[in-house]
N, C-alpha and C positions, 0 to 999 in steps of 0.2 A: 334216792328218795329223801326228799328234805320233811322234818315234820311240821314243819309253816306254811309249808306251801305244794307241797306233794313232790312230784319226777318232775323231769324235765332231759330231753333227750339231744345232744347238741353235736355238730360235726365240724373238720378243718381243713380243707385242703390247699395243701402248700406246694409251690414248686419255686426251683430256680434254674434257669437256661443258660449256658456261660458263651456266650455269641462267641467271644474272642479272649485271648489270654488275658485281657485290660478292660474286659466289657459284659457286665453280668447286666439279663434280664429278670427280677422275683414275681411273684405274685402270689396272694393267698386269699381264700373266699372262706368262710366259715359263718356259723348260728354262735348264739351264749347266752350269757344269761348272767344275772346279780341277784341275789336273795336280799330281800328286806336286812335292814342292820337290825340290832336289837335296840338301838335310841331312836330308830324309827318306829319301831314297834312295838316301844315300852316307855316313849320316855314320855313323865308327864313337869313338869313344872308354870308356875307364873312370873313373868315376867313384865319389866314398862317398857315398853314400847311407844314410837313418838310418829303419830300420822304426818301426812305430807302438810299440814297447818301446823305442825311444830307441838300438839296440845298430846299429852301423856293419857297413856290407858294403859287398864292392865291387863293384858292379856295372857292367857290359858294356854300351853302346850298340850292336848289331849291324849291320852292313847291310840292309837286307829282302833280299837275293838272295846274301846270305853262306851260308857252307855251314850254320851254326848255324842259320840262318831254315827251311834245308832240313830238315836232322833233324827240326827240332820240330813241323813243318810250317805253317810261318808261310806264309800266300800270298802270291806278289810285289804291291808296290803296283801300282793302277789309280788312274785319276780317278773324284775326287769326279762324284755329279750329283746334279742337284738341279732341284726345280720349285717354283714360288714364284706366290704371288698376292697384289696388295697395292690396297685399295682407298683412296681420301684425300679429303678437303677440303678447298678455302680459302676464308675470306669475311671480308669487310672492313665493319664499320659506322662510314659515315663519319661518321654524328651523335658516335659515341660513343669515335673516334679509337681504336679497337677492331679488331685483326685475329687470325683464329683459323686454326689449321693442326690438321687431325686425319688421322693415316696409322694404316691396320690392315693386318697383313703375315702370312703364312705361307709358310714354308718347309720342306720336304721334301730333307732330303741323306742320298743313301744311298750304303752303303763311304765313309763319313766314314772319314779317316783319326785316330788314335788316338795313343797310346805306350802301349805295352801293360805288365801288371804284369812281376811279376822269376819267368824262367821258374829253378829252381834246377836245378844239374846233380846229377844221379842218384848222383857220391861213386862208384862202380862204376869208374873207366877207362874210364869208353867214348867213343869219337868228341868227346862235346858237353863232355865233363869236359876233354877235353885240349885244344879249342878255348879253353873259359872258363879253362883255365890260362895259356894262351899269351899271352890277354887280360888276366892278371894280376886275374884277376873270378872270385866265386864266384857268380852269377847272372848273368842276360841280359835285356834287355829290348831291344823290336823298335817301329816304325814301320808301321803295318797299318790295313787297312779294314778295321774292327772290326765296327763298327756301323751303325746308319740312325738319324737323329735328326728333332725335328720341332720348330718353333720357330713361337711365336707369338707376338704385340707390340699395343701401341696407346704408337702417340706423340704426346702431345700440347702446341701451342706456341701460346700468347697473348700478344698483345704490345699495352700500353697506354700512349698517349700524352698530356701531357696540360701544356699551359702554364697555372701558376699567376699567380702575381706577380709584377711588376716585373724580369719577363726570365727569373724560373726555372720548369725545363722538370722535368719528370717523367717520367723513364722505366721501366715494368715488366716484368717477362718472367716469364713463369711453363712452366716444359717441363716434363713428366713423360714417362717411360719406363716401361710394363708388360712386361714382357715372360716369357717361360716357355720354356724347352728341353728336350725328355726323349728318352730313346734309345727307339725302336719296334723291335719286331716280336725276334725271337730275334739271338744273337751270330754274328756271319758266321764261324767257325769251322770249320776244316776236319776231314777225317773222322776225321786224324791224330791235332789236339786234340781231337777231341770223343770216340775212344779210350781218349785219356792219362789222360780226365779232367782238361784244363788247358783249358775253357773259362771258370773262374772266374779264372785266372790272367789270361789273354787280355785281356778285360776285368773288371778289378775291382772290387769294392763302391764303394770308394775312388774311380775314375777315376769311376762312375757320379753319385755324389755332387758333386766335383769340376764335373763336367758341368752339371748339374741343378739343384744349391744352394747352391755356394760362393760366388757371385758374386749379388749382389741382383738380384732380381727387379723391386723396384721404385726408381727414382730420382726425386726430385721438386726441380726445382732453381727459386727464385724471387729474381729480384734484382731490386733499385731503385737506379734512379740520378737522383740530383735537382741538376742544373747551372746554372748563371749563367753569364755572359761569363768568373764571376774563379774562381769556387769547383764541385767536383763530388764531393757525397758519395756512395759506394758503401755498400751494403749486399746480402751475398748469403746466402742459410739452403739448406742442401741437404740433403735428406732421405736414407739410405741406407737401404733396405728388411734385414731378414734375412738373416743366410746359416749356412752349417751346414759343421762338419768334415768334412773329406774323410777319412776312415779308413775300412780294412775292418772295424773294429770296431765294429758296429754301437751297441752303449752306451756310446761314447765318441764318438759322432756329438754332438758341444754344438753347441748352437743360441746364435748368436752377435745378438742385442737389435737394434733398429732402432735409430738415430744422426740426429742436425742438428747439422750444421755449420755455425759461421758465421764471411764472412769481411765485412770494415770497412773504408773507408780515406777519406781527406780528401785533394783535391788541390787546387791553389791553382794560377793562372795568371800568373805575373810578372810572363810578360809576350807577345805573341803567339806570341815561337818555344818559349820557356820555362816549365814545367810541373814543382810540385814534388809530392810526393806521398807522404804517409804511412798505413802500414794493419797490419793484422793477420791472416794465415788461420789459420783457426780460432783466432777469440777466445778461447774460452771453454775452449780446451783441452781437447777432446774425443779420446776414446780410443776403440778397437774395446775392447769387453770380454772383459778378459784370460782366457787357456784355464788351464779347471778342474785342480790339480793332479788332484782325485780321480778323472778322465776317462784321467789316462796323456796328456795331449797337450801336456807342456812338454818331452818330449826329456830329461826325468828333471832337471828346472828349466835346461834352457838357453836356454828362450824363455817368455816370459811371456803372445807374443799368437801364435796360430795362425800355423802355415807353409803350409798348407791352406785356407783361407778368407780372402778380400777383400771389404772393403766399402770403406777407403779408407785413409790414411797412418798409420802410426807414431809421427809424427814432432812433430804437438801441436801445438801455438798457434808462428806462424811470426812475427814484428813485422818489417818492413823500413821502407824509406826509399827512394825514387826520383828519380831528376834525368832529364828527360825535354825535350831541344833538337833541336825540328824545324828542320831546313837550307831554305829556300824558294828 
C-alpha cells in the first residue's frame, strides 16, 4: 500500500525449457507498475523555453495537485501499470565457438506518465492568470497520465570466438536493437480538457513524435577485438537507425538519415600490470545531419543540429591516449 496512490497487486510468471545441451528456450509474462517520482509530483519551477518559431516564453512547471493543475483540470498523478510478455533464446555451437541470444518483448503501459504541452493563460484576470503571474510564467505545463503506450522489440546478440595464430585471439560481437513505441487508444483527458478544447495541448504533436520517432528505432552495434599476450586492436561500427523532429508542426517534421559510427584503438601491454592504449571515437567524424534552415528548426540559426531528436553525440571524432596500472 503506497500512500500516493493506494495498493496495487502484481504477478510473474517465468519459465526456462533447456531443448538441448546448447539450446535454451525462456519466457516470462507478468503485470507492474511505477509510482509517480516525487519531481513528478512536487516539482514546481519556471523556466524559458523557446517555441517552434525560435521566440522565448516563460513557462511554469506546476505541481500536479497545485491549484493551477485544478482549474485546468489536470487529473492528480496515479501509477503507471503495465503488462509485458517477452519470449528468448540461447544456444551455443560449440564446433563453431558460436553463441546466439535472441529476446522478443512487448509491453503495455497505461496512464503513462507524460509532460504535458504549455497550457496559456486566458490574458482575462482570472484565477490561472494570476497564478501564471505569481509564477513569473506566461504558460504552464503539468506531469499527467496522459496516455497508454505499447512497445515492441527484438534483441539480438552473437558472439564469436576464435584463435588464429601464434597466440592471437579473435573476438566478435555483433547486437542489434529493434524496437517500436506508439501511444494507443484515445488521450486520458478529462471532461474539463476535453471542453476547453485543450486535449491537443494535453498531449502534443510534438510529445507524440518525441515519443515514437526521435529516438532510433534501430541500433546495430558490431565490434572486433583481435589480442596477443602484448598487442589488442579494437575496432567498433555502430549503426543508428532514423529519427525525426519533435515539433507540432507537422512540415517541419525532418527526417534525420541513418549514421555508422566508428570507433579504433591499439593497446600495447608493457608489461603484466601496465597497459598503454591509443584510439579514436568516431574516426571518421561523423555528424547527425544538420536541421534544415527551411524547416524553421534552427531557433532562427542558434542550433545547427536538432534540440528534439537523438541519434547520438555532437561532439565528432574524440582521439585520446590511455595509461592503464592494475595493482595485484
Amino acid at each position: 500500500n503506497y500512500s500516493d496512490f493506494g495498493s496495487t497487486i502484481n504477478f510473474k510468471l517465468a519459465s526456462r525449457f533447456k531443448v538441448t545441451e546448447n539450446f535454451n528456450v525462456r519466457g516470462a509474462v507478468n503485470t507492474g507498475f511505477r509510482a509517480p517520482s516525487l519531481h513528478q509530483i512536487n516539482f514546481n519551477s519556471t523556466s524559458t523555453i523557446f517555441d517552434n518559431l525560435g521566440n522565448p516564453q516563460e513557462v511554469g512547471t506546476f505541481a500536479n495537485d497545485s491549484r493551477a493543475a485544478d482549474l485546468l483540470g489536470i487529473p492528480e498523478l496515479k501509477e503507471e501499470t503495465s503488462r509485458s510478455v517477452s519470449i528468448g533464446l540461447t544456444g551455443n555451437i560449440p564446433d563453431a565457438n558460436l553463441s546466439i541470444t535472441v529476446d522478443g518483448y512487448f509491453v503495455r503501459i497505461n496512464d503513462r506518465v507524460v509532460y504535458t504541452g504549455q497550457f496559456q493563460g486566458p490574458g482575462t484576470g482570472t484565477e490561472l492568470d494570476n497564478l501564471l503571474r505569481q509564477a513569473n510564467a506566461t504558460a504552464a505545463s503539468f506531469f499527467a497520465n496522459a496516455i497508454d503506450t505499447e512497445s515492441k522489440g527484438l534483441d539480438i546478440v552473437l558472439t564469436h570466438n576464435a584463435t588464429l595464430w601464434d597466440g592471437w585471439r579473435l573476438r566478435s560481437d555483433l547486437a542489434g536493437t529493434f524496437s517500436k513505441t506508439k501511444k494507443v487508444g484515445d488521450i486520458n483527458a478529462s471532461d474539463v480538457l476535453r471542453n476547453a478544447g485543450l486535449v491537443d495541448t494535453y498531449f502534443p504533436e510534438d510529445s507524440r513524435v518525441y515519443l515514437e520517432e526521435a529516438v532510433p528505432r534501430t541500433k546495430i552495434n558490431l565490434s572486433n577485438s583481435l589480442s596477443s599476450d602484448a598487442f589488442v586492436f579494437f575496432l567498433r561500427n555502430v549503426y543508428f537507425g532514423e529519427v525525426t523532429e519533435a515539433t507540432t508542426i507537422v512540415e517541419n517534421q525532418q527526417v534525420f538519415g541513418t549514421k555508422l559510427v566508428t570507433d579504433v584503438s591499439v593497446g600495447y601491454k608493457a608489461t603484466p600490470m601496465l597497459t598503454l592504449t591509443i584510439g579514436a571515437n568516431n574516426v571518421f567524424d561523423i555528424y547527425p545531419d544538420r536541421a534544415d534552415p527551411d524547416f524553421g528548426n534552427r531557433s532562427s540559426g542558434r542550433f545547427d543540429w536538432s534540440r528534439r531528436a537523438q541519434q547520438f553525440g555532437i561532439g565528432g571524432r574524440f582521439l585520446f591516449a590511455r595509461v592503464s596500472y592494475t595493482i595485484k
